[in-house]
N, CA, C and O atoms as CSV, one atom per row, in Angstrom:
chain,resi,resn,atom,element,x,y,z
A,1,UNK,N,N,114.815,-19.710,-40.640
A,1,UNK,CA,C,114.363,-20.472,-41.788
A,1,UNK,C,C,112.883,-20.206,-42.071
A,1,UNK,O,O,112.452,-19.826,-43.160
A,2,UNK,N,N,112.123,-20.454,-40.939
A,2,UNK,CA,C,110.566,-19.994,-41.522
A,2,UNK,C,C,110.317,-19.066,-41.561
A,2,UNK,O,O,109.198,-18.875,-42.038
A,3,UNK,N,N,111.146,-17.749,-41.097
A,3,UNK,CA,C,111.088,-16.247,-41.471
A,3,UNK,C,C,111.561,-16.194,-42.892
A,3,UNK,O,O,111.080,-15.254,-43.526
A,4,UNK,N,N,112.026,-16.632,-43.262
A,4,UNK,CA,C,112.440,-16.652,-45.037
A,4,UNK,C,C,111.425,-16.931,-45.472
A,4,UNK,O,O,110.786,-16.203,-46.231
A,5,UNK,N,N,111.067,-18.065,-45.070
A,5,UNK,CA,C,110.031,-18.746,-45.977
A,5,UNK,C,C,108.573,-17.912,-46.074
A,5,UNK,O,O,107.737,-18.016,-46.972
A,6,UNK,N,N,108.525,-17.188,-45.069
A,6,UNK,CA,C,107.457,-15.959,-44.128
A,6,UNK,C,C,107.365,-15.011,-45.809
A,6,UNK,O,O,106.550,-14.869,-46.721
A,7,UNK,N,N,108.645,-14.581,-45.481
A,7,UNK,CA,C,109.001,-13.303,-46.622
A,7,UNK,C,C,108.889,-14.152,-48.052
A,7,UNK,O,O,108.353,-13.445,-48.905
A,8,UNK,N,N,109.129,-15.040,-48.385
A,8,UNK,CA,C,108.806,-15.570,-49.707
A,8,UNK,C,C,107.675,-15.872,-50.114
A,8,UNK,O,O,107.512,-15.856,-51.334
A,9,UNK,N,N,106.774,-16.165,-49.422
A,9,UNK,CA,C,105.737,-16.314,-49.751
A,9,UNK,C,C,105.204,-14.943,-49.404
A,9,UNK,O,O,104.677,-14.501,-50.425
A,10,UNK,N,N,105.109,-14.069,-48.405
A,10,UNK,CA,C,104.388,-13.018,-48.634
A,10,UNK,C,C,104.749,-11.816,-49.936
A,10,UNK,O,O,104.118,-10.806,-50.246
A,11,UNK,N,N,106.112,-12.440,-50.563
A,11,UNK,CA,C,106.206,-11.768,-51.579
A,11,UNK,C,C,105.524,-12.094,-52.717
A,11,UNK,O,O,105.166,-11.127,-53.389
A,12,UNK,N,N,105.186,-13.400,-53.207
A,12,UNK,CA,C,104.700,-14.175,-54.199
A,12,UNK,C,C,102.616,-13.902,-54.140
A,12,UNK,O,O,101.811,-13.714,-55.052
A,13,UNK,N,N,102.402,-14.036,-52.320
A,13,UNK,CA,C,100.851,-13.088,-52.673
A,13,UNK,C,C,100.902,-11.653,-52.851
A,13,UNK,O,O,99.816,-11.170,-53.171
A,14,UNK,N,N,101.810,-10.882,-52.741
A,14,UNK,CA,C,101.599,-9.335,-53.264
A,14,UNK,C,C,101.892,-9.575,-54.536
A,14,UNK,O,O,101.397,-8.649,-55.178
A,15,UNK,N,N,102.535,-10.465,-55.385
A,15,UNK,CA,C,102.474,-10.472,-56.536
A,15,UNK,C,C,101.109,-10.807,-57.172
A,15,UNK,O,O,100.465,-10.030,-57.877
A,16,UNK,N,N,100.797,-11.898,-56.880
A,16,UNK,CA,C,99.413,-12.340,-57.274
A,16,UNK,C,C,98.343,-11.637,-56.737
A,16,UNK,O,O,97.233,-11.932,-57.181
A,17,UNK,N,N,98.434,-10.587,-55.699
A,17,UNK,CA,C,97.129,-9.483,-55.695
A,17,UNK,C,C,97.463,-8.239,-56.557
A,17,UNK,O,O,96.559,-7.441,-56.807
A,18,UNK,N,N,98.382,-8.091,-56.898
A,18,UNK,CA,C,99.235,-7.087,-57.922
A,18,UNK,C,C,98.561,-7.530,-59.349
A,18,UNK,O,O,98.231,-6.581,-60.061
A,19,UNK,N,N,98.378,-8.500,-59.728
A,19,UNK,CA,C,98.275,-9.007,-60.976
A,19,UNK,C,C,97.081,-8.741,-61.288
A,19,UNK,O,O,96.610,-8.151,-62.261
A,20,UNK,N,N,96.431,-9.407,-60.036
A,20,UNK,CA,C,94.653,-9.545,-60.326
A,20,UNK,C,C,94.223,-8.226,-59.838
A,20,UNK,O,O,93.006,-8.122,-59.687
A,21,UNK,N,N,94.965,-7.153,-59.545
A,21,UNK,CA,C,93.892,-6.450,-59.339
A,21,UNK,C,C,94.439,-5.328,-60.981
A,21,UNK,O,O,93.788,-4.342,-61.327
A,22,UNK,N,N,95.420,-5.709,-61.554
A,22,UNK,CA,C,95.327,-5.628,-62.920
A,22,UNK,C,C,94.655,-6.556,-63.573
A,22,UNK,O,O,93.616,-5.935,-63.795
A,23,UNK,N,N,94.557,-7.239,-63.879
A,23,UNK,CA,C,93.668,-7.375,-64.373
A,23,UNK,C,C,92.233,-7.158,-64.542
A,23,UNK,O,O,91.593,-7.222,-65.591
A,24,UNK,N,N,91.786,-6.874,-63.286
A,24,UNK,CA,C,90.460,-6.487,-63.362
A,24,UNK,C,C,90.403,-4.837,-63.165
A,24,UNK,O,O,89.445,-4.356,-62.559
A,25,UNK,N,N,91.508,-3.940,-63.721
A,25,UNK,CA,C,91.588,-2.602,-64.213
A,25,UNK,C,C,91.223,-2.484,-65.791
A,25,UNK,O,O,90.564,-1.598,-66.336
A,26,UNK,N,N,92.067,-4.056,-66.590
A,26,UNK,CA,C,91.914,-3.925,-67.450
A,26,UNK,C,C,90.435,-4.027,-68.194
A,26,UNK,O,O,89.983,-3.381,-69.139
A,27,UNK,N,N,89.783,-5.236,-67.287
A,27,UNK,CA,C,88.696,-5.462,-67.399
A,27,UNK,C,C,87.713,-4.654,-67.486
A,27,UNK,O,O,86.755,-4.979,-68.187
A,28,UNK,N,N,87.718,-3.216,-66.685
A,28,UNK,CA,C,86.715,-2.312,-66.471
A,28,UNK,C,C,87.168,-1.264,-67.207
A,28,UNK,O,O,86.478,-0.259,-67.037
A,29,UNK,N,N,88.371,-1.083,-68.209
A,29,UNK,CA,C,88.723,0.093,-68.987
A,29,UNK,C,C,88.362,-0.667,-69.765
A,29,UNK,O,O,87.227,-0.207,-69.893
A,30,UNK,N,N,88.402,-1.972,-70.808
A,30,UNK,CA,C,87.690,-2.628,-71.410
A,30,UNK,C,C,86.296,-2.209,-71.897
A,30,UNK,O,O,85.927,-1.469,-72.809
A,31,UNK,N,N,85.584,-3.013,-70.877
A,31,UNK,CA,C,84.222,-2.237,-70.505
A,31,UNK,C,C,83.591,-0.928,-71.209
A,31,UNK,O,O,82.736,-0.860,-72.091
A,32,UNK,N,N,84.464,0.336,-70.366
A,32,UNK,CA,C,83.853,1.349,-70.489
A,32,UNK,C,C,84.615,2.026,-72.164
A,32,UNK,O,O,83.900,2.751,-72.857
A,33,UNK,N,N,85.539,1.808,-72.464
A,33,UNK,CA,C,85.896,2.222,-74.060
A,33,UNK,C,C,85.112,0.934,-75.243
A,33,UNK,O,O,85.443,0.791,-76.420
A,34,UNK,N,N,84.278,0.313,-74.672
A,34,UNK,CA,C,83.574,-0.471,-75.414
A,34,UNK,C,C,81.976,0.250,-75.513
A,34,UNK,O,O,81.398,0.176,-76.597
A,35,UNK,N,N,81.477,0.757,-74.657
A,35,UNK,CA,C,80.155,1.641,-74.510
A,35,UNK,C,C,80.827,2.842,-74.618
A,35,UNK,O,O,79.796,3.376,-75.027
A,36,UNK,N,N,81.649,3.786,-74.622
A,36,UNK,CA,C,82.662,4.642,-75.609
A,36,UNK,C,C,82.790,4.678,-76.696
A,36,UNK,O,O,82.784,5.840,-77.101
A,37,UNK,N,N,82.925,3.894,-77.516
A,37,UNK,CA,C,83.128,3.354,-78.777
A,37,UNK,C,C,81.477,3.338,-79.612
A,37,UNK,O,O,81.089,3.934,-80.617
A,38,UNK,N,N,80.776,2.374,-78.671
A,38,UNK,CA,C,79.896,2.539,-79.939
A,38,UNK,C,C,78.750,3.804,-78.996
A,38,UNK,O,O,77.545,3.662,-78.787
A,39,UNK,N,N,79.303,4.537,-78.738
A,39,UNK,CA,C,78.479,6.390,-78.223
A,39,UNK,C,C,78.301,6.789,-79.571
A,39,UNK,O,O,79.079,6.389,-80.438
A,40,UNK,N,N,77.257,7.616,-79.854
A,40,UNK,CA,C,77.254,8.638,-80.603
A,40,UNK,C,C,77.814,9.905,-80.929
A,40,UNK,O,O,77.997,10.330,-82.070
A,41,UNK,N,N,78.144,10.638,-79.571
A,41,UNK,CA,C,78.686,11.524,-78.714
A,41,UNK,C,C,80.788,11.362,-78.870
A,41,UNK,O,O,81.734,12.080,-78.545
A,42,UNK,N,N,80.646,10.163,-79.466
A,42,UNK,CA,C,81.585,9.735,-79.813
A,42,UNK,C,C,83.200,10.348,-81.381
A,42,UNK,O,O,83.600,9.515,-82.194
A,43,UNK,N,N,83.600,11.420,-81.370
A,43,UNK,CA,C,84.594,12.114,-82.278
A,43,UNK,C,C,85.298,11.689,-82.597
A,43,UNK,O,O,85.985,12.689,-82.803
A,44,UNK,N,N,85.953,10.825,-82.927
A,44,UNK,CA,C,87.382,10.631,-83.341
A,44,UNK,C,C,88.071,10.854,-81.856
A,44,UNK,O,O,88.736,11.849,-81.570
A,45,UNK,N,N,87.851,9.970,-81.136
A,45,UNK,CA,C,88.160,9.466,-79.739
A,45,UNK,C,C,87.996,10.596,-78.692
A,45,UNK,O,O,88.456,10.453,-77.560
A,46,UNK,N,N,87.264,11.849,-79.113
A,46,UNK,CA,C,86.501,13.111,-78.154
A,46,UNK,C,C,84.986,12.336,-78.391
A,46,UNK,O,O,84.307,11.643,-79.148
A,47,UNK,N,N,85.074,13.285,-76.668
A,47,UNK,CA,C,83.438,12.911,-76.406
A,47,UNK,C,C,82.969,14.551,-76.619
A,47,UNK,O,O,83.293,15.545,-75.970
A,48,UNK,N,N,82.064,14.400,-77.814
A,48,UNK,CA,C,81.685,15.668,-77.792
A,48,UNK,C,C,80.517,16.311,-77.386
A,48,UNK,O,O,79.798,17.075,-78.030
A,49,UNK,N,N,80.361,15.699,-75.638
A,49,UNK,CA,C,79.263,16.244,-74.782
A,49,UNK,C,C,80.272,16.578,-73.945
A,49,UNK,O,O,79.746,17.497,-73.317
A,50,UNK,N,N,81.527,16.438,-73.444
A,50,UNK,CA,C,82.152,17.418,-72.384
A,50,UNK,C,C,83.823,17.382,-72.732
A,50,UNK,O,O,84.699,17.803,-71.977
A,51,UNK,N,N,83.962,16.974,-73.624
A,51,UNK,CA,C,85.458,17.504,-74.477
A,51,UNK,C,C,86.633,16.338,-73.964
A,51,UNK,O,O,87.830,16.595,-74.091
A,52,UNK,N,N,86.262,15.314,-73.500
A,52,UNK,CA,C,87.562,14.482,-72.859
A,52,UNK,C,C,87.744,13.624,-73.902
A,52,UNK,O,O,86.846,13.129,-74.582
A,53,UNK,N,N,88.984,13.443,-74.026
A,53,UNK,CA,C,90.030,12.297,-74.801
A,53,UNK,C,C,89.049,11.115,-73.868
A,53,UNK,O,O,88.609,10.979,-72.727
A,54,UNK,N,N,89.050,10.643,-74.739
A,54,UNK,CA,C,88.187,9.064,-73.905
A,54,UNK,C,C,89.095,8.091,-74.158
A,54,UNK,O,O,88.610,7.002,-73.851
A,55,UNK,N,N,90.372,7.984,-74.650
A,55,UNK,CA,C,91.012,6.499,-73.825
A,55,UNK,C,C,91.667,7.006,-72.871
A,55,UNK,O,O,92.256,6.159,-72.200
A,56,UNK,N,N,91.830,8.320,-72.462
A,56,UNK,CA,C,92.440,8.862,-70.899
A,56,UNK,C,C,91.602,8.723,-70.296
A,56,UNK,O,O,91.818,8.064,-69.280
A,57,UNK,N,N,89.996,9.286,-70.537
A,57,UNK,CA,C,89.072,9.071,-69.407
A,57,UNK,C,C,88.582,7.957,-68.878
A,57,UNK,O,O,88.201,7.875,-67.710
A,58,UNK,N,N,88.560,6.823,-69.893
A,58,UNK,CA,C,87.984,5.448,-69.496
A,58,UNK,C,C,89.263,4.634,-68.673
A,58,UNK,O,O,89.019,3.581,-68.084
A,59,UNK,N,N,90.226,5.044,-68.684
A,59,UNK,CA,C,91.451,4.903,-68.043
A,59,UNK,C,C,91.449,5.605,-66.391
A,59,UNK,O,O,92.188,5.165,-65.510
A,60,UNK,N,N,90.746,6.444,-66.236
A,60,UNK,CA,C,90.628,7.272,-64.844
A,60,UNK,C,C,89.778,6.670,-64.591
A,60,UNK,O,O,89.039,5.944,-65.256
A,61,UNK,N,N,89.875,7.243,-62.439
A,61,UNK,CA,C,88.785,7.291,-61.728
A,61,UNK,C,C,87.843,8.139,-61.860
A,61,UNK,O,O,87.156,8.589,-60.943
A,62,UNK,N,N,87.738,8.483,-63.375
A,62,UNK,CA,C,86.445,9.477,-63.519
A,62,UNK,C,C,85.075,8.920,-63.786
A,62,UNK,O,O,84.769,7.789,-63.408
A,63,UNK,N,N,84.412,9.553,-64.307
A,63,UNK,CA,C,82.907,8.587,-64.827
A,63,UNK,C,C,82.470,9.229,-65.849
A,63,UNK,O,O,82.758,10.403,-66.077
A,64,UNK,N,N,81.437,8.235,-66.846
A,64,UNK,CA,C,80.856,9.326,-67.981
A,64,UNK,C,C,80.113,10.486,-67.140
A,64,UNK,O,O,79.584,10.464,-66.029
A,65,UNK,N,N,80.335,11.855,-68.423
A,65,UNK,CA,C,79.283,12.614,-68.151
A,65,UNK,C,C,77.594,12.621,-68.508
A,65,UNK,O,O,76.658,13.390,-68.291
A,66,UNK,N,N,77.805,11.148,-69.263
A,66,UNK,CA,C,76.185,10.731,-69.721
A,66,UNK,C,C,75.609,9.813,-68.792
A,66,UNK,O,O,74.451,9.451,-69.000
A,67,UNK,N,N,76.187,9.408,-67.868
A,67,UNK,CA,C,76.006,8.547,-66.441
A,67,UNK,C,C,76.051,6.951,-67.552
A,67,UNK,O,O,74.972,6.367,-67.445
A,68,UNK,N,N,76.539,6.585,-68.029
A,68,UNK,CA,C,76.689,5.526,-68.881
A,68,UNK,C,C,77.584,4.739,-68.285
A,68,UNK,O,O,77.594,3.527,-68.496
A,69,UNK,N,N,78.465,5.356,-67.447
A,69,UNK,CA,C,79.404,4.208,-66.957
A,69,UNK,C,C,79.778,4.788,-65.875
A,69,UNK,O,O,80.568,4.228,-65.115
């Protein structure tokens, strides 16, 4: 019985560290396509200082190439 209860609840905190640590993915792609956005460097969603699609890049573990983010 408290081995169930073991597994139910350790399922319900991998959910809730699952969530929040989406959310705070979203939070920081947020972020960085917001200082993206208003760039200069900024194309019709190319960065035209090193050629990347910027809602893929602000989406990666990459970083600007203007050290901006």
């Amino acid at each position: 019985m408290f081995l169930r209860l073991y597994y139910i609840f350790q399922g319900f905190f991998h959910l809730f560290l699952s969530k929040f640590k989406e959310l705070r993915y979203h939070k920081l792609y947020d972020e960085r396509l917001n200082i993206c956005n208003s760039c200069e460097h900024n194309k019709d969603n190319i960065c035209s200082m090193c050629g990347c699609i910027i809602t893929a890049k602000t989406k990666s573990n990459s970083h600007c190439s203007l050290h901006k983010w």
